[in-house]
LODREN-70105 format. One line per field, with one value per residue (C-alpha): x, y, z. Coordinates in nm, 4 decimals, decimal comma, always signed. Example, Ala and Ser with C-alpha at 12.3 -4.5 7.8 and 13.67 -1.06 7.14 Angstrom:
residues 2
xx c(+1,2300 | +1,3670);
yy c(-0,4500 | -0,1060);
zz c(+0,7800 | +0,7140);
end
This chain:
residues 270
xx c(+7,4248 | +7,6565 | +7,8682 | +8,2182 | +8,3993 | +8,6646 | +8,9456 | +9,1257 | +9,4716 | +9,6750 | +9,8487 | +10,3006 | +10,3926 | +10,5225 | +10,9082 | +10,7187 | +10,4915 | +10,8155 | +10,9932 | +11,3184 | +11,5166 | +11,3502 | +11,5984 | +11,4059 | +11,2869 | +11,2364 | +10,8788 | +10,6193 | +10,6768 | +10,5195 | +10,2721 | +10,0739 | +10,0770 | +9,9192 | +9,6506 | +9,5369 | +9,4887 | +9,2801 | +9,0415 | +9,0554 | +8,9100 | +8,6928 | +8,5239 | +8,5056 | +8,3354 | +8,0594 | +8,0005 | +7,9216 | +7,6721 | +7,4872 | +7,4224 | +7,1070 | +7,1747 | +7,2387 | +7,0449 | +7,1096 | +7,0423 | +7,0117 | +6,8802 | +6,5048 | +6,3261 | +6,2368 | +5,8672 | +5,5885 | +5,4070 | +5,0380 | +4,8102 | +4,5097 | +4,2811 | +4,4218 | +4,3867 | +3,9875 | +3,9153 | +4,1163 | +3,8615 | +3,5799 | +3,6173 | +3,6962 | +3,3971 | +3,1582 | +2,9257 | +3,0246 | +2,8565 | +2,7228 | +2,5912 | +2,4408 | +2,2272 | +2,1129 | +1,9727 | +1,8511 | +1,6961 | +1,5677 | +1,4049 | +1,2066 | +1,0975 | +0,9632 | +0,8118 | +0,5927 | +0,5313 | +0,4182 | +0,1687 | +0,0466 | -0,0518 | -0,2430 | -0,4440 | -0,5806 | -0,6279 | -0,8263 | -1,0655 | -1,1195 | -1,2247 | -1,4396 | -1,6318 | -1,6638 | -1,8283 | -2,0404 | -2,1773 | -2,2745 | -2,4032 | -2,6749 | -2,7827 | -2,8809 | -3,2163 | -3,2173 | -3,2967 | -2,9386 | -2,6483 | -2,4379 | -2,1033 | -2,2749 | -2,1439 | -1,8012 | -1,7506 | -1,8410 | -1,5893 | -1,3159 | -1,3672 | -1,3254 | -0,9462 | -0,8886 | -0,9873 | -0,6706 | -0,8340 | -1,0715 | -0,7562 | -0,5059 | -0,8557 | -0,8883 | -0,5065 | -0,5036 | -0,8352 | -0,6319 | -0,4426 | -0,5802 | -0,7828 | -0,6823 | -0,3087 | -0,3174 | -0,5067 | -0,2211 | +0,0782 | -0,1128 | -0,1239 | +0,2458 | +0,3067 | +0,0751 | +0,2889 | +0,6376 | +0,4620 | +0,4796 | +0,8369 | +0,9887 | +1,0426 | +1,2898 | +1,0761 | +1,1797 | +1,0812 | +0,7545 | +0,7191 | +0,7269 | +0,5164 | +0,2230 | +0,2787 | +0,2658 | -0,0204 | -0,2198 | -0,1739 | -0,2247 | -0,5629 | -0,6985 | -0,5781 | -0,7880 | -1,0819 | -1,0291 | -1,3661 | -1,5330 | -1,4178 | -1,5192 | -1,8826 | -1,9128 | -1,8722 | -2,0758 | -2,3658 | -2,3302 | -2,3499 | -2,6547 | -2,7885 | -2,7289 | -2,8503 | -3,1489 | -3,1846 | -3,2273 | -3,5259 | -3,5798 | -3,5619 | -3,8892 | -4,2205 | -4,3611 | -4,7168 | -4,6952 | -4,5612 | -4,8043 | -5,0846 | -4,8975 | -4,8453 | -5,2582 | -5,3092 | -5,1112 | -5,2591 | -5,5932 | -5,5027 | -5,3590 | -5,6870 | -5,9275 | -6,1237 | -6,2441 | -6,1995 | -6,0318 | -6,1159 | -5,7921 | -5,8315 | -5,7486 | -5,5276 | -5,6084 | -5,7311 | -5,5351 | -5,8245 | -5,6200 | -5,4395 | -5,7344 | -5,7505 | -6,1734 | -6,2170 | -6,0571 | -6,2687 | -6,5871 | -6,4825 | -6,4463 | -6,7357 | -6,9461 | -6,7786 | -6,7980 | -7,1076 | -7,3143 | -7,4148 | -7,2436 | -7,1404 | -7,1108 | -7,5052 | -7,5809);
yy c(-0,3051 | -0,6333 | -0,7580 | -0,6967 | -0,9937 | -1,1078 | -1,2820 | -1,4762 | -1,4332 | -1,7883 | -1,7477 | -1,8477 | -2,1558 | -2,2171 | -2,4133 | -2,7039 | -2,7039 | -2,6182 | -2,9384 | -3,0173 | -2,9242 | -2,5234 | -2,2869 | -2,0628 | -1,6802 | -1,8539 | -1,7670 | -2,0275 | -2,2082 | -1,9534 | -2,2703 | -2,1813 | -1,8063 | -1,8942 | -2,1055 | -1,8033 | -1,5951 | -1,8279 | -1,8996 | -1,5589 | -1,4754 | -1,7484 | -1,6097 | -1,2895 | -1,4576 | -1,6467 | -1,3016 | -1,1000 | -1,3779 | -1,3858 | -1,0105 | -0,8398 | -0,6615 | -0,2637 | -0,0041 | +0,2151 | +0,5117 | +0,7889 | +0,5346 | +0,5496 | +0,2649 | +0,2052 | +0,3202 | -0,0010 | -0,0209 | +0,0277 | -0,0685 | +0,1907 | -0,1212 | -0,2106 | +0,1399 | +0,1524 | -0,1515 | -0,0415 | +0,2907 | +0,0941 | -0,1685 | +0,1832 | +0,3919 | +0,1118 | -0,0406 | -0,2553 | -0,6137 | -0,5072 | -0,1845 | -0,3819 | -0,6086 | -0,3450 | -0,1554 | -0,4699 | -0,4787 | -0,1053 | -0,1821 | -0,4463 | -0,3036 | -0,0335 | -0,2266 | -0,4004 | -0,0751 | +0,0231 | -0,2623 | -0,2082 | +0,1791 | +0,0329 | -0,2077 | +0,0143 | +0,2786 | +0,0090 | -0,0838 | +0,2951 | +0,3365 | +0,0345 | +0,1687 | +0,5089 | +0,3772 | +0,1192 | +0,4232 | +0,6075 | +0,3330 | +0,3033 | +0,6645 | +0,5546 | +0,4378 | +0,0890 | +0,0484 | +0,1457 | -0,1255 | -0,1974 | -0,0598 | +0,2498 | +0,4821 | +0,3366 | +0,3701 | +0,7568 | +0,7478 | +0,6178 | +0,8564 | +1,1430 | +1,0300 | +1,2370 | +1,5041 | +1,6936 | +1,8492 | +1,6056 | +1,3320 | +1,5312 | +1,6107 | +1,2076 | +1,1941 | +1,4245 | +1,4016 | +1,2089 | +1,5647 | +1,7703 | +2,0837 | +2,3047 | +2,2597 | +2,2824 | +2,5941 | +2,7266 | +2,6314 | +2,7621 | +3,1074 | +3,1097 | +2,9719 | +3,2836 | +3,4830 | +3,3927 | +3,4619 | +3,8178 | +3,8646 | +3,6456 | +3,7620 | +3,4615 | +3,2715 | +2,9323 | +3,0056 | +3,1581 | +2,8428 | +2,6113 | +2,8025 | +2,8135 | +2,4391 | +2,4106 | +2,6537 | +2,4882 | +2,1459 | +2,2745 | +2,4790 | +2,1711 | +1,9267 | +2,2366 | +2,1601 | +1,7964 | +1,7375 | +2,0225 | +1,8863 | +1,5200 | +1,6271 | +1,7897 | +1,5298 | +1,2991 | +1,5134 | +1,5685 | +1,1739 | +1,1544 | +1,4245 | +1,3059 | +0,9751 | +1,0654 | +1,2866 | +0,9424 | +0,7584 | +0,3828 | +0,1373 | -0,0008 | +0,1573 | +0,0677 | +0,1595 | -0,0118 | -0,3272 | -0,3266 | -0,3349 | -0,5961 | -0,8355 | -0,7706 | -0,8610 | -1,2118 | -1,3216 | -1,3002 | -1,4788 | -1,7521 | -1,7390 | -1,7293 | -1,4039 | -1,3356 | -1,0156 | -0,7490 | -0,3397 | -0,2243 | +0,1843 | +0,4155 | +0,6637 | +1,0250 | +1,2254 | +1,5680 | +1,7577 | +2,0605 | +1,8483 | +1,7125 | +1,8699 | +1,9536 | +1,6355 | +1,4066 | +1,6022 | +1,5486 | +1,1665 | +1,1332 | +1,2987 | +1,0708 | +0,7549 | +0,8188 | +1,0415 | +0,9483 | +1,2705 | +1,5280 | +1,8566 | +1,9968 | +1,9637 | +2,2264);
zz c(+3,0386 | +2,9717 | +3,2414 | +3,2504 | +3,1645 | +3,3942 | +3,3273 | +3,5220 | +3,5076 | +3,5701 | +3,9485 | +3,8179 | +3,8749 | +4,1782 | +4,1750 | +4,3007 | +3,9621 | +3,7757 | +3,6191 | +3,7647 | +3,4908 | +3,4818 | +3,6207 | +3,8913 | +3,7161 | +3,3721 | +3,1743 | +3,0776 | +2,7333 | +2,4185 | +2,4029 | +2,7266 | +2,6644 | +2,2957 | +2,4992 | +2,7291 | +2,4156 | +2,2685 | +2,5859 | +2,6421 | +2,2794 | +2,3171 | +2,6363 | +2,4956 | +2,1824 | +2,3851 | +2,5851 | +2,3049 | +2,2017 | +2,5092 | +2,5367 | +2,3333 | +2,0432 | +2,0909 | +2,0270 | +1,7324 | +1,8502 | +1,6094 | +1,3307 | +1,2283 | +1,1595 | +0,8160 | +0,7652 | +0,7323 | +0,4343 | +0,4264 | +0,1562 | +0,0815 | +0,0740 | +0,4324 | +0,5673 | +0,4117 | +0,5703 | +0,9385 | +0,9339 | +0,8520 | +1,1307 | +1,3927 | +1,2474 | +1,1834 | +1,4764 | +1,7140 | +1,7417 | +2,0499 | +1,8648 | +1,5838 | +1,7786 | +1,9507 | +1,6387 | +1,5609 | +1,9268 | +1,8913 | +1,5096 | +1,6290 | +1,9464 | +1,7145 | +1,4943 | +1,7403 | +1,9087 | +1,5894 | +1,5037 | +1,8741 | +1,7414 | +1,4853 | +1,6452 | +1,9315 | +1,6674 | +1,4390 | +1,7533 | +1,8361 | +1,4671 | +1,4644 | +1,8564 | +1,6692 | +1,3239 | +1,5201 | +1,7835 | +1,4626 | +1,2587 | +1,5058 | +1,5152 | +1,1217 | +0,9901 | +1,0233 | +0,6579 | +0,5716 | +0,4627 | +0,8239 | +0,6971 | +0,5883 | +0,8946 | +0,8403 | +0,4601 | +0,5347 | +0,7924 | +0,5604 | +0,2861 | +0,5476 | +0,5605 | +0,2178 | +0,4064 | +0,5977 | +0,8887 | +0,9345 | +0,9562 | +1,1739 | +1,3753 | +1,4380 | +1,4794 | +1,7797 | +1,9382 | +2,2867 | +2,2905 | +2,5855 | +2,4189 | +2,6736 | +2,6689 | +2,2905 | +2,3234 | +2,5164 | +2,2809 | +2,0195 | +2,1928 | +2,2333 | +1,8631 | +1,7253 | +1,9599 | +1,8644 | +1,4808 | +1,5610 | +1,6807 | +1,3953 | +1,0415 | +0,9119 | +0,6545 | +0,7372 | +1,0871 | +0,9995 | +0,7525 | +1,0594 | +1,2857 | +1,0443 | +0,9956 | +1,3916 | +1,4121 | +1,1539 | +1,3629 | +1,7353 | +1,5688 | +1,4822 | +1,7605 | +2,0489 | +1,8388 | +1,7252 | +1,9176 | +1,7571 | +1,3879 | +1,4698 | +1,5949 | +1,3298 | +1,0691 | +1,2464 | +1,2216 | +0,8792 | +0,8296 | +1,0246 | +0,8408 | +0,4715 | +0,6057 | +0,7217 | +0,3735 | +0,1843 | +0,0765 | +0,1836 | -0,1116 | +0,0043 | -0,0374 | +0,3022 | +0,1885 | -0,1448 | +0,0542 | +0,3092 | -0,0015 | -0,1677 | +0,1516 | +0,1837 | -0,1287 | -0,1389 | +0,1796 | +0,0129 | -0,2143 | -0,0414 | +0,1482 | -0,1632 | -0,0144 | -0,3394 | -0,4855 | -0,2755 | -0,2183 | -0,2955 | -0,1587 | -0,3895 | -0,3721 | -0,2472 | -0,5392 | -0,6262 | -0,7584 | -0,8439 | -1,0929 | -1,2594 | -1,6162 | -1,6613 | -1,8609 | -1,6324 | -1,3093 | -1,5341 | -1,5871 | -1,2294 | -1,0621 | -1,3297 | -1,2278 | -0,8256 | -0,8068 | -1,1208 | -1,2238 | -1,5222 | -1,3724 | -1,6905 | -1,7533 | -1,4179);
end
């Protein structure tokens, strides 16, 4: 609220201030009455310059103008992340990342224990990455995969989820929910006998394995390494032992042959 301006009003003249000549009662010349109207308007002036403007009240403000680019951009900076928020999903990725390359180490060393334990179950005479090239091509098989995947997952407790999965099977007939129950039945089946499944496979390695004939004659290179130290040692000639003779496959001109040739006598003359 503006001060109220006050105005002083001039005290009259007293006689004393009054020239000589001024008869006592008369009014001040029209020349000093014209001079209090104009300080008087002047103070008034300066006052009304001083004070803030008034309020208008009852007047809205005109409305701002907003550009739709502007208003994009002002949602984007409020729905967008913070700085803070970025470098923190930056944090979070990376922590993730390493977590993940962790996984994979401790899983490649597990793999790499299991092949070498099994590689030396294996005739010797087989190539050293034999166990572990079977190994890999069990990874195209499903069970035998999610079997590897969750053989750290206690068999008991799986056991038990799977009871209450095959339970909630029965009281359900949505689809979708019967779609994801089999999925989660399928996976806690195989994770209570992951050690079951892995066994299993591993036998069936050693078996094959075993199944398979050496490259190397051992008899045939036992005759052979005979024969070149004799000659290295200039024995002479050497009795090379023949072979056991299959009688029953001797045709009756090839027995005749023989029993000639070992016996020196013709059977076929008795």
């Amino acid at each position: 609220m503006s001060e109220d301006v006050v105005i002083e009003k001039p005290e009259p003249e007293t006689p004393a201030q009054l020239p000589a000549d001024t008869p006592i009662g008369t009014a001040p010349a029209s020349d000093d009455l014209d001079q209090l109207l104009a300080d008087f308007d002047n103070a008034t002036k300066r006052q009304a310059e001083s004070e803030p403007a008034s309020d208008n009240t009852g007047q809205e403000d005109a409305p701002v103008q907003v550009s739709d680019s502007d208003l994009d951009k002002f949602i984007a900076e409020l729905s967008g992340p913070s700085a803070d928020q970025q470098r923190i999903g930056q944090l979070t990725g990376e922590l993730d990342g390493l977590k993940a390359q962790i996984r994979a180490a401790e899983e490649l060393k597990a793999f790499n224990e299991f092949a070498g334990d099994l590689q030396k179950q294996l005739p010797s005479w087989l190539p050293e990455d034999y166990a572990r090239v079977k190994l890999e091509s069990l990874a195209h098989d499903p069970v035998a995969r999610l079997a590897w995947e969750t053989r750290s997952i206690d068999p008991k407790a799986a056991a038990v989820d799977l009871a209450h999965v095959q339970f909630a099977l029965k009281q359900t007939t949505d689809p979708k929910q019967v779609q994801e129950l089999r999925k989660l039945e399928y996976q806690l089946s195989v994770a209570a006998n992951s050690a079951s499944i892995l066994r299993q496979a591993r036998n069936q390695i050693i078996k094959e394995a075993n199944g398979l004939k050496p490259p190397i004659d051992p008899e045939a290179t036992a005759d052979r390494d005979a024969i070149a130290q004799a000659i290295r040692e200039g024995q002479g000639p050497i009795n090379v032992p023949d072979p056991p003779v299959q009688w029953g496959r001797l045709s009756g001109k090839e027995f005749r042959e023989k029993v000639i040739r070992d016996h020196g006598f013709d059977p076929g003359s008795y």
